[in-house]
N, C-alpha and C positions, 0 to 999 in steps of 0.2 A: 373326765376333763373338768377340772374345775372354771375351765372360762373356754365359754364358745359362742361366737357369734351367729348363730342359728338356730332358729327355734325345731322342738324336734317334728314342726309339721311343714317344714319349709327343703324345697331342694335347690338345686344349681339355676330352675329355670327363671327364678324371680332375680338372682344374682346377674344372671345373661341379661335379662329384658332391662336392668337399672342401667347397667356398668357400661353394656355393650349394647348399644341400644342401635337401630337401621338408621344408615344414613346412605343418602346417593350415591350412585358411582359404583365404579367394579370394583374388585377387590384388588386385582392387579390385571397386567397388558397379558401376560404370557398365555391366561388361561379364563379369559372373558367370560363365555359360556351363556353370552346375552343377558346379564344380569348387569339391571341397573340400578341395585338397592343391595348392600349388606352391611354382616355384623361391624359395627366402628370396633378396632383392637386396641386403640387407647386407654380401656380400661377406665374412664374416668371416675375418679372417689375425691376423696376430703383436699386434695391439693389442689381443685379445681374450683375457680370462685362459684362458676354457674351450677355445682352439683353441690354445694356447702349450704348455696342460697334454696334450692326449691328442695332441702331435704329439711325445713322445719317452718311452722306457722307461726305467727305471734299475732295473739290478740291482748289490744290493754280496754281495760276497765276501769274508770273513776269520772267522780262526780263534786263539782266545788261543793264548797264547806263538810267534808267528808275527809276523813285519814287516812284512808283505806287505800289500796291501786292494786289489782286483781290483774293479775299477769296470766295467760293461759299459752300454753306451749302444745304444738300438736306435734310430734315426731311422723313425718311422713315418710320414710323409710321401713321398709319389708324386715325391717331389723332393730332391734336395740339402738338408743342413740349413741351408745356406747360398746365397738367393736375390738376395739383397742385397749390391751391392758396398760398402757403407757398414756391414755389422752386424758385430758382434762377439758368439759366445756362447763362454760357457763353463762349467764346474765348479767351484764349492767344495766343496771337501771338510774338513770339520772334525772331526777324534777330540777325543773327551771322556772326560773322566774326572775323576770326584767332584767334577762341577760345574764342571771347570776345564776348557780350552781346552789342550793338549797341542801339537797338532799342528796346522797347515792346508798345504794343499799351495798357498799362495802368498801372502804378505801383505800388498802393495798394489795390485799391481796382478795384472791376470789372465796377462799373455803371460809373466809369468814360471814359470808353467808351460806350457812349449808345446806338452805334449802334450793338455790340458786345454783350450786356446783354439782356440776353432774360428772362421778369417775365410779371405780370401781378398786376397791382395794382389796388387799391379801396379808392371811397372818398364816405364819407357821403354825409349829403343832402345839407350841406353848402358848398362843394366841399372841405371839409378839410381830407387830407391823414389820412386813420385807416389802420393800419395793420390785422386785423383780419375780414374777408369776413363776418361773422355774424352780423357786425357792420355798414358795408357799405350798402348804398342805390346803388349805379353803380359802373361801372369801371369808372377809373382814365387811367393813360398810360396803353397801353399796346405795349409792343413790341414781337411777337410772329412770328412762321413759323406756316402756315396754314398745316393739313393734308397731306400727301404726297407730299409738297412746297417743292419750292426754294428761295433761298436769298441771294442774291451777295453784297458781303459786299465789301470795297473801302478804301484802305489807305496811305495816304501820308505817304513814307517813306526817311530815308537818300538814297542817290541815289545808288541803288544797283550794287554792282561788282560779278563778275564771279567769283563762289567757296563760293558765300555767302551762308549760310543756315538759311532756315525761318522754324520754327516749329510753328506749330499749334495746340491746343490742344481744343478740347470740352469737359466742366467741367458742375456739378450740384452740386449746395450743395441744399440739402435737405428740410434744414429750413432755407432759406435766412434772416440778420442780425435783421431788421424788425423784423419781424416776432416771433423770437427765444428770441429776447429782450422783449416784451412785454408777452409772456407766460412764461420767466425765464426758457426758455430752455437750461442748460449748459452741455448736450450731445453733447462733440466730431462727434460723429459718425450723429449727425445731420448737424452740422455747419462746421464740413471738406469740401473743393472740391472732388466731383469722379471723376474721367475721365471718360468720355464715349470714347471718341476716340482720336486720336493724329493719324498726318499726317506729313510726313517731306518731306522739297525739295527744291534740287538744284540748284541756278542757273548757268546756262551750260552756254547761251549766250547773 
C-alpha cells in the first residue's frame, strides 16, 4: 500500500480510545447489564469541531524589532496529520497592525506557501501527477507531521513592532482542489476551509 494511515507499531486499540472514547450511560434499554459507562459509537473524527480543535497545538514565537515569527505545530494525534489522500490542511498566518492586515503568509491560495500546506500527493509510473490514489503507482511530495510530531515552521516577516498581532489559524478542507475537480465534486461542505484551531498573540517586546 502505497498510503496508509497507521504506523506499522500501531493497532485498533489507539483508534478505539480516540474515536470511541467512554461516555455515560448504557448502551441501550433492552440489555443494560448494570453498566453505567460505554464505548460512544459516534465515531467522532475531522467533521467534529471539538475533535479538529484538541488534535493540534500552536505555539507563536516573535519579538518586536525582529522579522522573524516561529510558528511550531505539535500533531497530537496517534497518527499522521494526514489520513486522507483527498485532504488538504494548512496555516494562515496574518500580522496586524492598527487594525490593518500587513502581512499574510499567502494570498489565494494555500500551496503557495509550501511549507505551511500540509497533503500528500501521487505520481504514476512516469512520475506524472494523478489526483486520485487508485491511479498512482507511489507518492509524489509529501509534506506531513509524523504521529505525535513537531514542526517548527520560519517566516520572514515585515519587521515587527510592539502591539502587533499575528494570528494563526489551522485549517482542513476536506476534498483539496485536485482532487474535488477530477471527481466533479461541487459540495461546499467538501471544498470549504474548517478550522481546527486558531491561536493569537501579542507582541509585548
Amino acid at each position: 500500500m502505497i498510503f496508509d494511515a497507521m504506523g506499522d507499531n500501531q493497532d485498533s486499540k489507539s483508534c478505539i480510545k480516540c474515536h470511541m472514547p467512554m461516555v455515560n450511560g448504557k448502551v441501550e434499554d433492552m440489555n443494560k447489564k448494570s453498566r453505567t459507562k460505554h464505548h460512544s459509537h459516534k465515531f467522532l473524527g475531522i467533521h467534529d469541531a471539538s475533535m479538529r480543535e484538541k488534535s493540534v497545538d500552536i505555539e507563536i514565537g516573535a519579538i518586536s524589532k525582529s522579522d522573524l515569527v516561529k510558528i511550531t505545530l505539535k500533531n497530537k494525534m496517534p497518527h499522521p496529520f494526514i489520513i486522507q489522500a483527498s485532504r488538504l490542511k494548512y496555516i494562515k498566518i496574518t500580522l496586524i497592525r492598527d487594525s490593518k492586515v500587513i502581512w499574510q503568509n499567502f494570498k489565494d491560495d494555500p500551496y503557495e506557501d509550501e511549507q505551511g500546506s500540509f497533503s500528500t500527493e501521487f505520481v504514476d509510473g512516469n512520475n506524472k501527477s494523478v489526483s486520485i490514489p487508485a491511479f498512482a503507482l507511489k507518492r509524489g511530495k509529501v509534506n506531513n507531521i509524523d504521529s505525535d510530531g513537531i514542526k517548527v515552521l520560519k517566516y520572514k516577516t515585515p519587521k515587527l513592532k510592539k502591539g502587533d498581532k499575528i494570528e494563526v489559524g489551522v485549517y482542513v478542507i476536506l476534498a483539496k482542489k485536485s482532487c474535488a475537480g477530477e471527481l466533479g465534486l461541487n459540495d461546499v461542505k467538501l471544498t470549504k476551509p474548517l478550522l481546527m484551531k486558531k491561536c493569537n498573540f501579542i507582541v509585548v517586546k
